[in-house]
C-alpha angles and dihedrals in degrees: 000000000000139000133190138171116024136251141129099285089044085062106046078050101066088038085054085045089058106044096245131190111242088255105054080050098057091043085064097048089047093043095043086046083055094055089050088055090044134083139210127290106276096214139041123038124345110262108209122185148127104241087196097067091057123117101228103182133011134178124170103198114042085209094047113149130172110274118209090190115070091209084059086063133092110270105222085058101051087051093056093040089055098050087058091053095246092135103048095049089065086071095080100036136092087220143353135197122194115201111184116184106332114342138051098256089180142033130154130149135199106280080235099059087056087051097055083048094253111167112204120148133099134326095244094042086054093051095060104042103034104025092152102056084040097056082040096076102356116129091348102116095037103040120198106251084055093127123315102281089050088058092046097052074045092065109030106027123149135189119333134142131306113189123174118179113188128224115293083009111139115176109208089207136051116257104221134201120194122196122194121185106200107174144071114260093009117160111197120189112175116187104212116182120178123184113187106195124228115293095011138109140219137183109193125189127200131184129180134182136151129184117249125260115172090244111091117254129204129223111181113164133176127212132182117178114194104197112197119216110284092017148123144214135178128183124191118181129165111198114201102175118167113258096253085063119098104216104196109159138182109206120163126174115199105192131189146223103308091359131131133207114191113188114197103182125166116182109203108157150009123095095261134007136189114181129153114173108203133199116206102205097206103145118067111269086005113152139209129194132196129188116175136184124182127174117181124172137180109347090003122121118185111189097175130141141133141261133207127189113195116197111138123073119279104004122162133203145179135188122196120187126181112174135181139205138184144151096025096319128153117223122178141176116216122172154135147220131181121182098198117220096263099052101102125179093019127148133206132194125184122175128178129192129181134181122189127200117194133001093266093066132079149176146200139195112212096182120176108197121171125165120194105182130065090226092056128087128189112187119191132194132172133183137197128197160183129197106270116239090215097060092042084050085053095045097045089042073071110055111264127120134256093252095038085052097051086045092047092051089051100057095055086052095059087046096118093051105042087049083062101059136081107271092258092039081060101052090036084055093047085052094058089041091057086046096050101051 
C-alpha cells in the first residue's frame, strides 16, 4: 500500500490501514485540519517543498508485522541493514527496534528487561495494548498545532518508538530505534513517546540514514520524554540523512523534581535541518543538558540548537554546541533559554563553538536568553574559528599529512560530543567526520 499526497481521506485511510481506536483516528483528522491552518516556520532555512508529491505511508507487504527473528525478515533488507552495521550493533543493547519506510519490521528485548516490566516496542503497538497509559501522556507536551510539521506528523505518523520504564527500575544497557528511509519521495514521520518512572534510568539510542535520490525526501518526527522524580533519561541519537532529505523535528523533554534530561544529538546529513531538542525544567532542582554536533557542507544548512525552560526551584542547564562548515556549508546555532519567575536559584550555561573551514562557510548563533528573577544567572560564550595554521605546521613538521592533520584537529574539536557516545556510536561518528572534510 501506498499513499501519496496528502487530505483528509488520505488520512482516515491510513488510520483504517492501522486498525486504529476511534480516538487515535480523530487525533489525525484534527491534527491534519490544524496543518492546514497553520504556516511555515518563519525563521531558519526555507523549506521548500510540495507536500503533494510526498509518500506518506508505505508498506511493502499488506500482511507486514514486526519479526523478532532477523531470518523472518525480507533478505534484501537484512543485507542492507548489516552493511550499515545495524546487526552488529545489537549486540551491545538491551533492546532494538528497525523501522524501514513506513513501519517497525523488528523489534526484541533482553528476557531480563520484560521481567523487570519494561515496555519497549512501537507506538501503535502501544496504542492497542496500553491505550490508558498512551492517552495519558500522548501528544500532551508537544501539542499538535506546535508548528506545521508537529500537526502533520500529528496526522499522518507512522511507526516510532514507545518506551515505558517503571518505577526503581535502572537498564545497564541503551534501548536503541533505526530508521531507514529507502525511497524517492519518502516521507517518514515516526511518533516516538518515552516515560521514565520515578527513580529509574534509560539510555536510548537512534539512528537514521537513507540513501540520495535527487527528489527531495521529509523526515518530520516527533519526540515527548516524560522524566519521573529522582530519574534520568539520555537520548543519543546521529542522524546521517542524505542530503535530498529535509530533517525538521519536534523533541521536548518535561522533567521533574530531581530529575535529569541529557540530549546527545549529532546532526550529519540531510539537506536542511531544524532541531531543537528542549528541556522543560518543571520539577525543583530538576537539569537539562544539550550537545550538540552539526557538520554541514556544500548545499547543507544545519539550523540546530537547544532550548531550556526553567520553571522549578534550583535547575540547572547547560548547552553545549560544537558546528562545522565547509565547502560552502551553513551552520547555525539557534537556540533559547528562559529562567520563570519563579525559578530561583537557577543556572544557565550556553556555550557555542564554531570551526570554518574554508571562505565559502558560515555560521551564525542566534541565542535568546532572558532571566526573570534577581537569584538566577544565565552566562553565555560563543566562538568562531578557523584551523589554525600553527597547529597544521606542527602536525605536518611530523609527519602527517595535511588531510590527516585537519582531520586530526576536527576531531578534537568534536571531543566533548564523541565522549558522550556509546563506544560504536563513536567510531561510527569519526568515520562520517572523515567522510565530511
Amino acid at each position: 500500500m501506498e499513499i501519496v499526497g496528502i487530505n483528509e481521506e488520505k488520512v482516515k485511510a491510513i488510520s483504517k490501514q492501522k486498525k486504529e481506536a476511534s480516538w487515535v483516528r480523530d487525533f489525525r483528522v484534527e491534527s491534519f485540519k490544524k496543518f492546514l491552518k497553520l504556516g511555515m516556520p518563519k525563521f531558519g532555512p526555507k523549506v521548500d517543498l510540495d507536500f503533494n508529491k510526498i509518500i506518506y505511508y508505505k508498506n511493502n507487504e499488506a500482511d507486514a508485522k514486526i519479526e523478532s527473528d532477523w531470518n523472518s525478515v525480507l533478505k534484501p533488507v537484512v543485507d542492507e541493514l548489516d552493511s550499515l552495521g545495524v546487526l552488529e550493533s545489537e549486540k551491545h543493547l538491551g533492546g532494538m527496534g528497525v523501522q524501514y519506510e513506513s513501519e517497525v519490521i523488528y523489534h526484541n528485548m533482553l528476557e531480563e528487561l520484560e521481567k523487570k516490566k519494561v515496555i519497549f516496542t512501537s507506538i501503535e503497538v502501544a496504542m492497542r495494548e496500553y491505550p490508558a497509559l498512551v492517552k495519558k501522556y500522548f501528544g500532551k507536551i508537544v501539542s499538535n498545532d506546535e508548528n506545521k510539521f508537529a500537526a502533520l506528523n500529528g496526522a499522518v505518523f507512522s511507526g516510532g518508538s514507545f518506551i515505558y520504564i517503571p518505577p526503581n527500575t535502572n537498564l545497564d544497557r541503551p534501548l536503541q530505534s533505526y530508521f531507514r528511509i529507502n525511497s524517492r519521495n519518502m516521507g517518514q514521520f515516526e511518533r516516538t513517546l518515552i516515560i521514565v518512572d520515578d527513580n529509574s534510568s534509560l539510555h536510548y539510542v537512534e539512528g537514521c540514514t537513507a540513501p540520495t535520490y535527487s527528489e527531495s525526501s521529509l523526515h518530520a518526527a516527533v519526540v515527548e520524554i516524560y522524566v519521573g522524580k529522582n530519574s534520568k533519561c539520555r537520548y543519543s541519537t546521529v542522524q546521517n540523512w542524505a542530503t535530498n532529505v529535509y530533517n525538521l523535528v519536534t523533541k521536548r523533554a518535561l522533567v521533574d523534581d530531581n530529575g535529569s534530561m541529557e540530549w546527545i544529538d549529532g546532526n550529519i546529513g540531510s539537506r536542511v535541518t531544524m532541531k531543537y531538542p528542549c528541556c522543560v525544567l518543571k520539577g525543583d532542582s530538576s537539569s537539562g543538558t544539550c550537545i550538540t554536533i552539526s557538520v554541514a557542507a556544500g548545499s547543507q544548512e544545519q539550523d540546530s540548537g537547544a532550548k531550556m525552560i526553567h520553571l522549578g526551584k534550583n535547575t540547572t542547564s547547560n548547552i553545549i554546541s560544537k558546528s562545522i562548515s565547509r565547502s560552502g556549508g551553513n551552520a547555525t546555532y539557534r537556540g533559547k533559554v528562559h529562567i520563570d519567575t519563579n525559578a530561583t536559584h537557577s543556572t544557565a550555561l550556553v556555550k557555542c563553538d564554531t570551526l570554518i573551514l574554508d571562505e565559502l562557510s558560515k555560521s551564525d548563533t542566534i541565542p535568546s536568553n532572558s532571566c526573570f528573577n534577581v537569584s538566577s544567572n544565565i552566562e553565555h560564550e560563543a566562538t568562531v574559528s578557523k584551523i589554525s595554521e600553527d597547529n597544521l605546521f606542527y602536525l605536518m613538521s611530523r609527519g602527517i599529512s595535511k588531510e590527516r592533520a585537519m582531520e586530526l584537529i576536527v576531531l578534537g574539536f568534536l571531543e566533548k560530543f564523541r565522549e558522550e557516545l556509546p563506544m560504536e556510536y563513536a567510531v561510527e561518528l569519526n568515520q562520517l567526520i572523515k567522510r565530511n572534510l
